[in-house]
N, C-alpha and C positions, 0 to 999 in steps of 0.2 A: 506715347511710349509708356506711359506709365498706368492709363488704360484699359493698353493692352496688356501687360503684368496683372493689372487686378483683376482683368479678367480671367486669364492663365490659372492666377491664384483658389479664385471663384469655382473654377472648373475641377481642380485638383482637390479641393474640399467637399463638394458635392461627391466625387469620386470616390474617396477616399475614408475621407472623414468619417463615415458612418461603419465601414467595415471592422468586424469585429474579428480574433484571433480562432481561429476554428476548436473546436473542444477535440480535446485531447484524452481519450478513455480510454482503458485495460479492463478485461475482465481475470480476475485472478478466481484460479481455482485449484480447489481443494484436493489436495493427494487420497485422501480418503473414502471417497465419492466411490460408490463400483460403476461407473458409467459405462457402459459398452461403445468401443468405437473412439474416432473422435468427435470432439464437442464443435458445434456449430457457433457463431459469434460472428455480426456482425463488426467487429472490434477483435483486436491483437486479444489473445490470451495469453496468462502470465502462468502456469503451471506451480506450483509449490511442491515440487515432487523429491528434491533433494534434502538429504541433512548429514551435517557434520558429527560422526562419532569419534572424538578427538582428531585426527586427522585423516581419519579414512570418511572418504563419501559415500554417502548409500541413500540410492533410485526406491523408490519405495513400489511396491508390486503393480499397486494399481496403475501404477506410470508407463510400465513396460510397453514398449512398440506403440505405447501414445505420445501425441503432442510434438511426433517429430517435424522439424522447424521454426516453431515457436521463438521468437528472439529475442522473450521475455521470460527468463527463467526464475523462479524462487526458489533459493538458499537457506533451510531455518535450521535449528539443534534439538530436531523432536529425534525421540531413541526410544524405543519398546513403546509407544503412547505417553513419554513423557520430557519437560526440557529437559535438555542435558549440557551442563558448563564444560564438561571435558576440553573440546576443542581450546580453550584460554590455555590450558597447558601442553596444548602441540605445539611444535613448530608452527609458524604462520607459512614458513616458506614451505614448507612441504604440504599444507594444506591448501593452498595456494594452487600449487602444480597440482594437485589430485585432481581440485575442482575446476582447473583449465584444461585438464586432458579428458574430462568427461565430459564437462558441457560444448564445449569447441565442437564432439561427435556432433554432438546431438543438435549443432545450428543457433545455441544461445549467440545472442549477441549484447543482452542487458541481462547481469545480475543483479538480483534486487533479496541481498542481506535483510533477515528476517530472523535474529537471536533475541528470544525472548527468555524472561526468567532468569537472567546470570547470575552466577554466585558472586561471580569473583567481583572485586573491589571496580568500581567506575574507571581509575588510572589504570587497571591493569587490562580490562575491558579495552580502554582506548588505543594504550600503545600496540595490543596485538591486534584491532582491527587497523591502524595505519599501518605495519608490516603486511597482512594477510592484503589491502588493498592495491598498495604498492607493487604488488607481483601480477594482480589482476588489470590494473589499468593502461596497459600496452598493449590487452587484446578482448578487454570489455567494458561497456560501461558497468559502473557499478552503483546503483542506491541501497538505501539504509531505510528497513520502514519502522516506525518509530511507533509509542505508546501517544497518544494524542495526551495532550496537557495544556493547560493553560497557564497562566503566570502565578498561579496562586503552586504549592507544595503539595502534589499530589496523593492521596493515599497507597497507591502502589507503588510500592519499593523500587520495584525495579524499573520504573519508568522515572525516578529519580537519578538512574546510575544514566539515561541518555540524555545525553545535551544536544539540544538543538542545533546549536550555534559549532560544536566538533560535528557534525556530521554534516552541517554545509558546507562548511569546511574540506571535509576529506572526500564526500561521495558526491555524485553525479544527482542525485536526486534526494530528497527525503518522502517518502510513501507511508503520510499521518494515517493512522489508523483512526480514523474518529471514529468508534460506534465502540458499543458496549458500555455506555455510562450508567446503562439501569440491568444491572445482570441477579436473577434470583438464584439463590435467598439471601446474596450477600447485599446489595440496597433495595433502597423502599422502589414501591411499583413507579415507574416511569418510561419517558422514551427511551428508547437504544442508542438513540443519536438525536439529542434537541438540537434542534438550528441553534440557538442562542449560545448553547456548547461550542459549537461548532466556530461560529462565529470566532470566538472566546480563542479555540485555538489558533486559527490561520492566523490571526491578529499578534499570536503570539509566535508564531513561528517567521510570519512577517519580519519582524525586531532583527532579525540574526540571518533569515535566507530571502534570494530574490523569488521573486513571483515564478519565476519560471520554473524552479527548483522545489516548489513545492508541486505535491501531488498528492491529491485528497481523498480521503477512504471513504466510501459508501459501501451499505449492507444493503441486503435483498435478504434479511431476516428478520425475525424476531423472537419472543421467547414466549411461553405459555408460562405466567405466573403460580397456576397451580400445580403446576409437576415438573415445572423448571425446563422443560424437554423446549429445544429450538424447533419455531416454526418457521419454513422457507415460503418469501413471498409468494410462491406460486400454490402453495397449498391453505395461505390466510385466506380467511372468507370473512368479508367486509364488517359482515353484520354480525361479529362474534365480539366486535366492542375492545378487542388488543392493543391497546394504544403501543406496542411497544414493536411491533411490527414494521418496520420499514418498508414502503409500498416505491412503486415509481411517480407518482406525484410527491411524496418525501422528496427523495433524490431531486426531481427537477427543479424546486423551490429552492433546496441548498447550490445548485450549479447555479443559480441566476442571479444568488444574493452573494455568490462567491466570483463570480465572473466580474462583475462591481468595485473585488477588490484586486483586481486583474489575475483571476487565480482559472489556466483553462486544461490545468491538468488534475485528472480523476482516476482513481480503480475505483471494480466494482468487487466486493467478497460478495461473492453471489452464492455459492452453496447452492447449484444444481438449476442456477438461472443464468444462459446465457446470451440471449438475444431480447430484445425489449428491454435493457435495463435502465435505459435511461429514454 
């Protein structure tokens, strides 16, 4: 009898045991892109085509008659090419219903909150994103993508007004922005996204959300240090020496050493790469 259990047991670990959690990837793209058509993607695409001007919503041009169906939609506070805090002083409930009666058209089924830059104080930031989510979470999922940080006090202001630990809390996801740790002329020459960065943050986002709730930011850019002007992986050419470039062998080294720490959800900010990203 018992055997046959070990045996049982034996079988079910062979079986088993080695299977790993499937990767989990989005590519998010850019409302500003003039793409013709829609974009090809082996993977969901997450659009970023909406933004809150206090509490009126607005589709941004290049979106029109694109991306219908997409179940991953993006929510930010850009206005004329710039952030904008207004929306903290709307209604949440009304801004709420605006962005449920448009994206509902349009087949969202995950919003994925994307307010960068806010004026307003961290506590008052928080209470109007739990009313604004609270009206949302009866007919979408909802994440929060956040400024990547590690446990050390960041130099960006406003990546100090988001807490890790309130947004596991309140959203359905958190969507780390890891890249952009080397951006010219404001620091010295370096990667866009060091692994060891990287590292650095999941570890810390770790502390306060489960594995499942995080979802990790990879680029498909980088930046040209002498005229600051963003280069997109598909246009880097190897042997021009760019360390700041993000390639798809970047990417697959950080999903292998991030999968390690059971992390199997990813976007890609791809910036006009949508297939091959990973």
């Amino acid at each position: 009898m018992i055997f046959g259990l070990l045996v049982v047991l034996i079988f079910l670990i062979t079986i088993f045991g080695d299977q790993k959690e499937e990767i989990d990837i989005v590519v998010a793209a850019n409302k500003w892109r003039e793409d013709k058509g829609d974009m090809v993607s082996e993977h969901p695409i997450a659009p970023f085509c909406w933004d809150l001007n206090g509490s009126q919503l607005l589709e941004h041009p290049n979106c029109n008659s694109r991306f219908n169906g997409s179940q991953f939609c993006g929510l930010q506070n850009e206005v004329n090419g710039a952030w904008n805090s207004s929306f903290v002083e709307s209604d949440p409930g009304r801004s709420a219903a605006n962005v449920k009666s448009a994206l509902s058209k349009r087949g969202c089924k995950h919003i994925i909150v994307d307010f960068e830059a806010v004026k307003s104080s961290k506590g008052e930031l928080e209470a109007w994103l739990v009313k604004f989510i609270a009206k949302l979470k009866p007919h979408f999922k909802v994440s929060f993508a956040a400024y990547a940080k590690d446990s050390k006090v960041v130099s960006n202001p406003p990546a100090n007004k988001q807490s890790y630990e309130f947004i596991c809390s309140h959203f359905d996801e958190i969507w780390i922005m890891s890249y952009d740790y080397s951006i010219p002329p404001w620091t010295a020459i370096g990667e866009l996204a060091p692994l060891s960065w990287v590292e650095k943050v999941v570890d810390h986002a770790l502390k306060t959300c489960r594995n499942d709730q995080i979802r990790v930011g990879l680029a498909a850019y980088g930046y040209d240090w002498k005229t600051g002007k963003i280069i997109e992986e598909k246009d880097h050419k190897p042997d021009a020496g760019n360390q700041s470039v993000e390639t798809i062998s970047k990417r697959r080294e950080k999903v292998k050493k991030l999968e390690r720490k059971g992390i199997t959800k990813f976007f890609i900010w791809s910036l006009g790469m949508y297939n091959q990203v990973i």
